[in-house]
N, C-alpha and C positions, 0 to 999 in steps of 0.2 A: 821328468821329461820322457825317458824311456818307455814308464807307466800308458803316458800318455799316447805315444807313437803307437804302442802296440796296442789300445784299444782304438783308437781309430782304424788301424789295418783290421781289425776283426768287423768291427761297423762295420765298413767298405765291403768286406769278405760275405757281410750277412744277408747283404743286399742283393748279390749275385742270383741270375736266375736259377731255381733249382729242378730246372726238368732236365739236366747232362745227367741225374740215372737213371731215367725212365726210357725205356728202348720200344720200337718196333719190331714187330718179330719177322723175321729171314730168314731164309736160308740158306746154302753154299754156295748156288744159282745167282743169287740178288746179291750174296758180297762179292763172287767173280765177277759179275755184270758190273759193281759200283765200283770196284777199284780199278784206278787208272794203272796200279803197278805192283803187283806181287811178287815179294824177293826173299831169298835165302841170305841170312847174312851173321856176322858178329858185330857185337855190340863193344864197340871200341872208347868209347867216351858219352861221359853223361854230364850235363849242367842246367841247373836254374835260372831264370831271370823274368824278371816284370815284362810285363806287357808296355809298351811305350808311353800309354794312358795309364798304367800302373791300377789295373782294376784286376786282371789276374796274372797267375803266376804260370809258365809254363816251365817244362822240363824239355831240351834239346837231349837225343841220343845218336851217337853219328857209328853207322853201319856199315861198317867193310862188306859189301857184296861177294856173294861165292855165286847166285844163282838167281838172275831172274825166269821167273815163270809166266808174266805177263807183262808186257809195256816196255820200254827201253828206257834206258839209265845210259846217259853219256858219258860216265863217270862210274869209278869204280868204290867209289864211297856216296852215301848220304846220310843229310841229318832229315830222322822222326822227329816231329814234334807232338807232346802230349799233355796235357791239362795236368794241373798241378805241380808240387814241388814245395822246396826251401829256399829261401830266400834271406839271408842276414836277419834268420833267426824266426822268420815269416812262415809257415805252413799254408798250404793251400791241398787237402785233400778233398777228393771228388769218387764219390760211390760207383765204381762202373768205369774208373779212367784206365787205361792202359798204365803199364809200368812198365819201361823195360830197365836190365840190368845190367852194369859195366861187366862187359866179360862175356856175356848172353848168346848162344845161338839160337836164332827165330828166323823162322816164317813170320812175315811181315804182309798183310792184307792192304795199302794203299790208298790214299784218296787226298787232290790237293785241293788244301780249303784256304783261300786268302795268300797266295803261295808258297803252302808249309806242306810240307809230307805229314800226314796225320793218319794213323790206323781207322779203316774203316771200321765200322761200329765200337768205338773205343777198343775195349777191351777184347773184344771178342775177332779183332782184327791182330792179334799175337796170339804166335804158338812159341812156347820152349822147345827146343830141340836139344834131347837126351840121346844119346849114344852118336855111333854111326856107322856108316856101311847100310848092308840088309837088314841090321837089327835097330837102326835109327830109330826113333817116333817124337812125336810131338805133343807136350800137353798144353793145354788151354783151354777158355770154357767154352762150352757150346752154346749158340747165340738163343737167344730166348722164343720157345712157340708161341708163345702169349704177347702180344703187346704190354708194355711196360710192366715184366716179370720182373722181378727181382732176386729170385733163384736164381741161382746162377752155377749151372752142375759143369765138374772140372772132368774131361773125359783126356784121354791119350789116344794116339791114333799113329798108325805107320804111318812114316813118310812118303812112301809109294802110293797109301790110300788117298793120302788128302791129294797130294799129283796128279793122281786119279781125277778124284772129286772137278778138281779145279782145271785140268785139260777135258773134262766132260763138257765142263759149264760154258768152257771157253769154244768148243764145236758148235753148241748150240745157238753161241753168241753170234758166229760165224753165219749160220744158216742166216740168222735174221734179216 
């Protein structure tokens, strides 16, 4: 019986479309421009659970906010939601999903899709954040030049610079 259940969940799982790791190429500009809400946060809890239709699996992570940098949060926590996960024994990974970490501090990239907080361009919409103060940084990977690269090169960057980056992005957004 068990046999059974878990080849059917992979069936189901096989089915699934597979272009979530084939990306568009961006830049800092186009994921400031697409996210509704960029934050500084901890990552406080993390969980699994099916989709309603039970076709995929997502992982919730809920983020004590320290710092938004773009959009407003009414609330001083939110849950990310992100593609993949476990589930009573169910794996669901996806080449290219975001992950975050109970315990985590991130910069968070934003975008609400069906009303879930979700990292804009998956993965590439999280940064780690290591240290802090003036000698903070952030790593994560950088979003791909190529349309559906699949290199995926992990850089670090000061927190100041990406701040930078994304109050540029966000004057120009302004002019428009």
């Amino acid at each position: 019986m068990k046999k059974t259940i878990m080849l059917t969940a992979l069936l189901a799982l096989a089915h699934l479309p597979v272009g979530a790791s084939q990306f568009r190429a961006f830049d800092r500009t186009a994921q400031v421009n697409g996210s509704e809400l960029i934050v500084v946060g901890n990552v406080t809890a993390t969980w699994s659970e099916w989709s309603p239709d039970h076709s995929v699996i997502h992982t919730h992570a809920e983020i004590a906010l320290e710092e938004v940098w773009k959009g407003v949060s009414v609330t001083d926590r939110i849950v990310v939601t992100t593609l993949g996960g476990t589930v009573d024994g169910v794996s669901l990974e996806i080449d290219g999903a975001a992950r975050l970490v109970n315990g985590s501090d991130v910069v968070l990239f934003l975008d609400e899709v069906d009303g879930r907080l979700m990292p804009w361009g998956m993965r590439f919409g999280i940064y780690d954040l290591v240290g802090s103060g003036a000698d903070a940084f952030l790593v994560g990977a950088l979003p791909p030049a190529v349309s559906g690269a699949q290199e995926f090169v992990q850089i670090s960057i000061p927190v100041e610079d990406l701040r930078a980056e994304v109050t540029a992005a966000l004057e120009k957004e302004d002019v428009k």
